[in-house]
C-alpha positions in Angstrom: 0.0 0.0 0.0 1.3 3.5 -1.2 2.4 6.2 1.8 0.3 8.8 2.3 2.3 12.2 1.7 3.2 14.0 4.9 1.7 17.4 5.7 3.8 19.9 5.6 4.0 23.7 7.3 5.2 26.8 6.3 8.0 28.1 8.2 7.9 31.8 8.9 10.8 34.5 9.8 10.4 38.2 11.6 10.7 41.0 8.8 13.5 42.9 10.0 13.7 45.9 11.9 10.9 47.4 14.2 9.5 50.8 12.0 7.9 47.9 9.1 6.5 46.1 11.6 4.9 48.9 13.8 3.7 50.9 10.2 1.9 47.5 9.3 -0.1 47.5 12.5 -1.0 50.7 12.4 -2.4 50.7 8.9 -4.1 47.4 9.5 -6.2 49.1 12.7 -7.1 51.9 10.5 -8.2 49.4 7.8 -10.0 47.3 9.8 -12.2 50.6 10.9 -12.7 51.4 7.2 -13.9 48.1 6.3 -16.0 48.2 9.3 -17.9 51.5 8.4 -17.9 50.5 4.7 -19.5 46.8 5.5 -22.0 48.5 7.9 -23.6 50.2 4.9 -23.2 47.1 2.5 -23.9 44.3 4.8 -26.1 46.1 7.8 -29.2 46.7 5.6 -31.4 44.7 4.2 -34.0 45.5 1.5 -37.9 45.7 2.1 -40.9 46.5 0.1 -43.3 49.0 1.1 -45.9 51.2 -0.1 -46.1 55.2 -0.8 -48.2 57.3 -2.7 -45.2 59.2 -4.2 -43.5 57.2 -7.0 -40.8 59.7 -6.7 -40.1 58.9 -3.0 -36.3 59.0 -2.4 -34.6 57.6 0.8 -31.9 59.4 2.5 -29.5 57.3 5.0 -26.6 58.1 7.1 -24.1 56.9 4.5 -25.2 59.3 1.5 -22.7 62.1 2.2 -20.0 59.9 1.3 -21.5 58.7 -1.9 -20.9 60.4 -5.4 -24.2 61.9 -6.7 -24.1 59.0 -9.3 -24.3 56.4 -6.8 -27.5 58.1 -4.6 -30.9 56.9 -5.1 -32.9 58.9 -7.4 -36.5 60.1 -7.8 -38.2 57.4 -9.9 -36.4 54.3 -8.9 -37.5 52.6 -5.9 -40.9 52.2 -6.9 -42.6 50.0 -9.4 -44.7 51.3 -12.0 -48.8 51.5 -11.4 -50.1 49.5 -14.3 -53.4 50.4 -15.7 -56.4 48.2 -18.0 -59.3 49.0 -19.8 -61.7 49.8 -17.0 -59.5 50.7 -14.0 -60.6 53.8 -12.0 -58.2 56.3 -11.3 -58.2 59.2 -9.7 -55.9 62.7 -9.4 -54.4 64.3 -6.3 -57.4 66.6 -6.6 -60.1 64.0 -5.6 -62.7 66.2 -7.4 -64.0 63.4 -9.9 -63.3 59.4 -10.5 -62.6 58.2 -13.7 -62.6 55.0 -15.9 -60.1 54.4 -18.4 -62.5 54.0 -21.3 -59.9 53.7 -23.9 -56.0 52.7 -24.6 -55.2 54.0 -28.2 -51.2 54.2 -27.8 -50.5 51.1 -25.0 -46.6 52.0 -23.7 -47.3 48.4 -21.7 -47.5 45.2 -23.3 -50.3 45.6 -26.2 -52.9 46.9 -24.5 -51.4 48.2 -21.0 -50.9 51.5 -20.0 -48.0 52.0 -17.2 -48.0 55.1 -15.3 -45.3 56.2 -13.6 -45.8 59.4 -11.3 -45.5 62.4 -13.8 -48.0 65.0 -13.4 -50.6 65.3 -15.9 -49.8 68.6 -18.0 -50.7 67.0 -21.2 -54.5 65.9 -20.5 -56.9 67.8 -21.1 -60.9 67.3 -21.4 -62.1 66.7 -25.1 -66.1 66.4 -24.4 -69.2 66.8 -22.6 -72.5 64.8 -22.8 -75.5 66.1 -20.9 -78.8 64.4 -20.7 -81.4 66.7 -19.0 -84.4 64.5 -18.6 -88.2 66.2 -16.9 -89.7 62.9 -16.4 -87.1 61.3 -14.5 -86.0 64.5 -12.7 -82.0 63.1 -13.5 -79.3 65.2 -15.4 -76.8 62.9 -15.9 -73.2 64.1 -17.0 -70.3 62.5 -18.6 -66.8 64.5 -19.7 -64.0 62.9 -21.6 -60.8 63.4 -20.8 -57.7 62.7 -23.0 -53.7 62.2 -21.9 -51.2 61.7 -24.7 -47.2 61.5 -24.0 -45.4 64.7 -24.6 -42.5 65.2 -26.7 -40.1 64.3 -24.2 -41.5 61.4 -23.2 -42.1 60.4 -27.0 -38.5 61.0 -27.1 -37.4 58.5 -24.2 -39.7 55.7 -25.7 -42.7 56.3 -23.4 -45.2 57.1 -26.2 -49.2 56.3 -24.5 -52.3 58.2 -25.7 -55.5 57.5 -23.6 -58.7 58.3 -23.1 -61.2 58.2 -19.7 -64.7 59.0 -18.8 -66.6 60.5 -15.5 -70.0 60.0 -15.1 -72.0 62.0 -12.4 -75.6 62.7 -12.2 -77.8 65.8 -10.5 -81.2 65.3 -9.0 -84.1 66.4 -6.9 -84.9 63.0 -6.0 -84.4 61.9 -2.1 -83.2 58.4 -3.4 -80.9 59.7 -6.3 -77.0 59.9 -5.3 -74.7 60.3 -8.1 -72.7 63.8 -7.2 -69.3 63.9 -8.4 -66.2 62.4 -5.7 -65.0 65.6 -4.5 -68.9 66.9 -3.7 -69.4 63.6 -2.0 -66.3 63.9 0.3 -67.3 67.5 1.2 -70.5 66.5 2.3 -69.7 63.6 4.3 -67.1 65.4 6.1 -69.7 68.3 6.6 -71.9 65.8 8.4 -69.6 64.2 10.2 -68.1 66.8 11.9 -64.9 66.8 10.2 -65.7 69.8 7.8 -62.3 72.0 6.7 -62.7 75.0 4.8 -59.9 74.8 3.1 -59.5 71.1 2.5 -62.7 70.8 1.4 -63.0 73.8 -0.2 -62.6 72.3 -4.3 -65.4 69.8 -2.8 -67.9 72.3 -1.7 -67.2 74.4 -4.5 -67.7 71.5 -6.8 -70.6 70.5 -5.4 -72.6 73.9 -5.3 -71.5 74.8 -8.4 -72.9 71.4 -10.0 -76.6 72.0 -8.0 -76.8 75.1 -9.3 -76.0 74.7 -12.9 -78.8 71.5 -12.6 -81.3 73.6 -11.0 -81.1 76.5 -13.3 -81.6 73.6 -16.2 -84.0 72.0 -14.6 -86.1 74.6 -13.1 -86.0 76.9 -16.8 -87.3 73.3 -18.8 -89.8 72.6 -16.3 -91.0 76.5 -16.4 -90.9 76.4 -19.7 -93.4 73.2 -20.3 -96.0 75.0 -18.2 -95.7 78.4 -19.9 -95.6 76.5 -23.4 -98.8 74.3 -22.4 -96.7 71.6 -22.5 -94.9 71.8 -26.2 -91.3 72.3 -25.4 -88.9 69.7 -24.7 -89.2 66.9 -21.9 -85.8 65.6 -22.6 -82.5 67.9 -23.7 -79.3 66.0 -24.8 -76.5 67.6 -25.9 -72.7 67.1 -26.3 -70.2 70.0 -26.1 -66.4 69.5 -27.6 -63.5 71.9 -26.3 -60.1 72.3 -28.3 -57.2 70.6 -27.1 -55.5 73.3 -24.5 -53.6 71.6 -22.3 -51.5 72.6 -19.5 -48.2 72.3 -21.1 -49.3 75.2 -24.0 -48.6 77.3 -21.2 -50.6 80.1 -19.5 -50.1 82.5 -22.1 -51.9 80.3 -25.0 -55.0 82.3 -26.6 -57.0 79.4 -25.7 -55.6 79.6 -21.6 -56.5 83.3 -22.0 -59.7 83.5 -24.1 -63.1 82.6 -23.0 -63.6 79.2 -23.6 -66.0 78.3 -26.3 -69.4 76.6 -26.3 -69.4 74.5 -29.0 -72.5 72.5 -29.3 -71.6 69.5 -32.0 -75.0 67.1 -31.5 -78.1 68.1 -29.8 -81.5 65.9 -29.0 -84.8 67.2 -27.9 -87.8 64.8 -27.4 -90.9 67.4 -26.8 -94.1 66.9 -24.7 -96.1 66.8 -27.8 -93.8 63.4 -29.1 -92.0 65.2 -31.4 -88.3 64.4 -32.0 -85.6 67.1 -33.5 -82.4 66.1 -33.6 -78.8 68.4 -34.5 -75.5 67.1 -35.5 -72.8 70.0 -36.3 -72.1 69.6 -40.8 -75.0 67.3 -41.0 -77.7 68.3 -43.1 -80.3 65.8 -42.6 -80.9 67.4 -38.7 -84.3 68.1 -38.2 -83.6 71.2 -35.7 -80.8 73.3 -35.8 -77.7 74.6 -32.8 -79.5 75.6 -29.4 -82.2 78.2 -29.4 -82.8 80.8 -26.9 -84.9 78.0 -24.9 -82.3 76.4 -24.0 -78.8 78.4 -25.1 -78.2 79.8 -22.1 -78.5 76.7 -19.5 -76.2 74.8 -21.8 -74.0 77.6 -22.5 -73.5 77.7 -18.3 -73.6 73.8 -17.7 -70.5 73.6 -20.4 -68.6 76.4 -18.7 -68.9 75.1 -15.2 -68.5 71.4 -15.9 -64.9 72.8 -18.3 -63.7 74.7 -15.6 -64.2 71.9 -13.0 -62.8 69.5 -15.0 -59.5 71.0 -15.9 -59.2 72.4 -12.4 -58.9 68.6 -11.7 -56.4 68.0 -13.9 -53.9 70.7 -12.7 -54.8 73.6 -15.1 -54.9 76.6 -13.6 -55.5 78.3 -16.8 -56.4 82.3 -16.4 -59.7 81.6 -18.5 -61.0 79.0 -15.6 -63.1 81.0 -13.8 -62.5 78.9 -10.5 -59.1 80.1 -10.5 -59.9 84.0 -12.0 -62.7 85.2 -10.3 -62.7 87.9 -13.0 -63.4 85.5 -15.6 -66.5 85.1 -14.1 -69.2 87.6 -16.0 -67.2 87.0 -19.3 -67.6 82.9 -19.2 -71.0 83.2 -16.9 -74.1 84.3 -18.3 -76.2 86.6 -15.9 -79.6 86.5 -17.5 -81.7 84.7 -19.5 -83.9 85.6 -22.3 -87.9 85.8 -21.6 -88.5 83.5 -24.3 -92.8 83.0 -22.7 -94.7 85.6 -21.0 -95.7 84.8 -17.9 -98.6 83.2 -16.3 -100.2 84.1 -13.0 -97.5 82.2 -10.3 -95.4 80.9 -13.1 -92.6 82.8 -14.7 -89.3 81.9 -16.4 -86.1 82.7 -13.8 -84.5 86.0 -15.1 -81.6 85.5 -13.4 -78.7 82.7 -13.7 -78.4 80.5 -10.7 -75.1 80.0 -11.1 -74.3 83.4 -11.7 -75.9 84.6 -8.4 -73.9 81.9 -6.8 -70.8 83.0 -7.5 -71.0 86.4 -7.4 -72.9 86.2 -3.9 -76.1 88.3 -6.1 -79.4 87.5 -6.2 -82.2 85.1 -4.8 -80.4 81.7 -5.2 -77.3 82.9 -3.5 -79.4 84.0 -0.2 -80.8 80.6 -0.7 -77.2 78.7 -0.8 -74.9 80.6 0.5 -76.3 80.0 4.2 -74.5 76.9 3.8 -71.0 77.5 2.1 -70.2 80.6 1.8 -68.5 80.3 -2.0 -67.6 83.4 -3.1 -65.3 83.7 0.2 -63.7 80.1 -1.1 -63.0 81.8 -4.1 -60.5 81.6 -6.3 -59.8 78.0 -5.4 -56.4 77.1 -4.1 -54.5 74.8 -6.3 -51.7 72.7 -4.5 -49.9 72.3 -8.4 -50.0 70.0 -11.9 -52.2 66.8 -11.0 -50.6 63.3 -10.9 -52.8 60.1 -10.5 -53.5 59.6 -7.1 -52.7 55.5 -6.1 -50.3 53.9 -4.0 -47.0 51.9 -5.2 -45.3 49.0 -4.3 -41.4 50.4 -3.5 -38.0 49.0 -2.0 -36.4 50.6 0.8 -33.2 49.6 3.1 -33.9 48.9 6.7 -31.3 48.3 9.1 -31.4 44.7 9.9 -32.0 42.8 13.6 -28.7 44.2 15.5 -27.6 40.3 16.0 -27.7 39.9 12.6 -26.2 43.0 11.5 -23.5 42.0 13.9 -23.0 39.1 12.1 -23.3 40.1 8.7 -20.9 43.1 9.0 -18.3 41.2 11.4 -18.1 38.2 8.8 -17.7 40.8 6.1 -15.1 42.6 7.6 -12.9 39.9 8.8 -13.0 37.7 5.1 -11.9 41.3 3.5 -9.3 42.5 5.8 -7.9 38.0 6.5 -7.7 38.2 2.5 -6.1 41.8 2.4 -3.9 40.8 4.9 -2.4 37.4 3.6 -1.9 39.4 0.2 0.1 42.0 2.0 2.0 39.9 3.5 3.2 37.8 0.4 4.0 40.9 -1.6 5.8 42.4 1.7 7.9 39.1 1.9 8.6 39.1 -2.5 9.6 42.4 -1.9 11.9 41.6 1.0 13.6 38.4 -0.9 13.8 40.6 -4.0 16.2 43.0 -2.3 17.8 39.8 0.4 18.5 36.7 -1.3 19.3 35.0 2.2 15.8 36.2 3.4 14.2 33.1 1.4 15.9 31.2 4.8 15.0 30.9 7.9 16.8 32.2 10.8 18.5 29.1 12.5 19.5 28.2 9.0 21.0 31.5 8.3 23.0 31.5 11.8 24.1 27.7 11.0 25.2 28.7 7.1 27.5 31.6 8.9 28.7 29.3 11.2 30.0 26.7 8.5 31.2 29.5 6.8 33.2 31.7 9.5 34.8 28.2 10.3 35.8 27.2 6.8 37.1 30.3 6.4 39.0 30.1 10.1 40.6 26.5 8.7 41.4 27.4 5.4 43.2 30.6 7.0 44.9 28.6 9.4 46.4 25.7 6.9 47.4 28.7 4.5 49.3 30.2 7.3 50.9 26.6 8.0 52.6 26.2 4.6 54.0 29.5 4.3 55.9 29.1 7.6 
């Protein structure tokens, strides 16, 4: 049977002199205190999700200040991105309305997805309105389409998404009929709760008098109007309104940020007492009726205005025409009175003034009536805490310092395995360099003393039988 090899050991010698030595000791005590702090960051944390509303959320730790900017975390990349589908609800950090994604024309998610990821919503804008006023069922019902499209930058860096959502609120006199946009909702509950702020709930309570106003004066001048008519004008107005695109990134100083906004009636449906139909479409020339009369002009023309200006105030455009914003906007986009379109009968007349109008302005019957309640003309102009973003809560990774036995651990374990490996490779270029320079430094010391020995006592007999022949 073969041997087994014997083990063997290295055999080790002192570097010489006492500055190397003491120099190496130092620096290794100062090392071991670097790698300490430097393993503390790397190994002491550990990395755990959470939530936040900000996507943007940045996380600041002890260990920062010694980081170049490149290496710090930056806004946009802790979270994950909120993905969005056909249907999905959404709302902005306005809370004034909810919407439904009703449409993904440019997906920047898969096929059909639609990823958002925190920007603020200068580039959306509202495209339509569609108002159906209807005297039997004492319901106005309201829906406005909104539009977002990527902007150029974002086009530019591959994020190209176009998309299009919906709200749908309705206004009624019936006990049983809730439908009022979010942001009235919230404003009320809080009222009766007991939690009430005047100026957190102040876009609430303005949206929500605002939007009973507008309905009444539509509601109240159709119904007025069937009595006064005996009964021949129109049970049920539908209209829709579109708006030019004007979003927030044009700027304030756009004409159509500046100018009053326009009423432009593109479809309109009237179904009369008397079961006559007329019908309106904007370039069609088969309609049967043609734009908005004096009837009716005058509710629709303030129902557009106050739903546009509502709208966009959601979306973070603080435009100078929005009259929410300007209170001097107010009698250009507001229309004060109304044309007597039918004479009067005995405890029946058509309203002369605008509801709305009186609202804001703090003028008139109707704003006795409702300002006992909110006063609104001293929440206006309505704050605006900046652009819009979609309100929702991400899923985002943070560093936590871990359990101190385990950070113990981990940071101990790292620190000794750098500095043991550090160390051994010191030492082997420490000794290269020190044979480089001493060729008998590749010996150790006993050997060294016995090869001087042999030598000094060659040398002493060599001398000493040389010295013998000469004599």
């Amino acid at each position: 049977m073969s041997r087994l090899p014997r083990l063997n050991y290295p055999v080790t010698r002192s570097f010489p002199g006492v500055i190397f030595s003491t120099a190496a000791f130092a620096g290794a005590g100062v090392i071991l205190v670097f790698l300490f702090v430097i393993n503390t960051a790397l190994a002491g944390y550990e990395t755990v999700t959470g939530f936040d509303s900000d996507f943007n959320v940045t996380q600041h730790l002890w260990y920062d200040a010694f980081l170049p900017s490149v290496a710090k975390t930056k806004p946009g990349t802790l979270c994950d991105a909120r993905l969005l589908g056909l249907g999905d609800t959404i709302t902005t950090n306005y809370t004034m309305f909810q919407y439904t994604i009703s449409a993904i024309d440019t997906a920047n998610a898969g096929d059909s997805g639609f990823s958002y990821q925190g920007w603020t919503l200068e580039n959306c804008d509202i495209t339509s309105l569609y108002v159906n006023g209807n005297a039997q069922t004492f319901i106005i019902d309201y829906t406005a389409l909104i539009t977002c499209k990527a902007d150029a930058n974002q086009i530019l860096s591959g994020n190209d998404f176009s998309i299009s959502a919906r709200t749908d609120w309705s206004e009624s006199l019936l006990a049983g009929s809730s439908g009022s946009p979010l942001g009235a909702q919230k404003a009320l509950r809080n009222r009766q709760a007991g939690t009430y702020n005047a100026s957190k709930d102040a876009r609430g309570s303005v949206l929500n008098s605002v939007m009973v106003a507008s309905s009444t004066e539509f509601a109240s001048r159709i119904f007025a109007m069937l009595e006064l008519s005996n009964h021949t004008t129109p049970l049920i107005v539908s209209f829709e309104a579109d708006f030019p695109w004007c979003p927030a990134s044009l700027g304030p100083d756009a004409p159509c940020a500046t100018q009053v906004p326009p009423v432009n009636v593109t479809g309109l449906f009237l179904y009369l007492a008397n079961g006559t139909l007329a019908q309106y479409s904007a370039g069609d020339p088969t309609s049967t009726t043609g734009p908005p009369t004096d009837d009716t002009a005058g509710i629709i023309a303030n129902t557009v205005q106050a739903v546009y200006a509502a709208v966009r105030l959601d979306l973070g455009n603080l435009a100078p025409n929005n009259f929410l914003v300007n209170t001097t906007m107010i009698p250009q986009a507001i229309l004060q009175t109304f044309p007597q379109t039918y004479p009067p009968l005995p405890g029946i007349a058509l309203a002369n003034e605008s509801f709305l109008y009186s609202l804001l302005v703090n003028d008139g019957f109707f704003s006795e009536q409702s300002n006992k309640e909110y006063d609104i003309p001293g929440l206006l102009p309505l704050a605006a805490p900046g652009p819009a973003a979609i309100d929702g809560v991400y899923l985002c990774r943070f560093q936590r310092v871990k359990s101190p036995g385990s950070a113990f651990i981990a940071v101990l374990v790292a620190t000794l395995s750098m500095f043991s490996s550090g160390w051994a490779l010191f030492i082997v270029m420490a000794a290269a360099a020190l044979k480089s320079r001493m060729p008998s430094a590749n010996t150790c010391s006993e050997h060294a003393s016995a090869g001087r020995m042999a030598h000094n006592s060659t040398y002493a007999a060599v001398h000493e039988k040389t010295q013998s022949e000469e004599e």
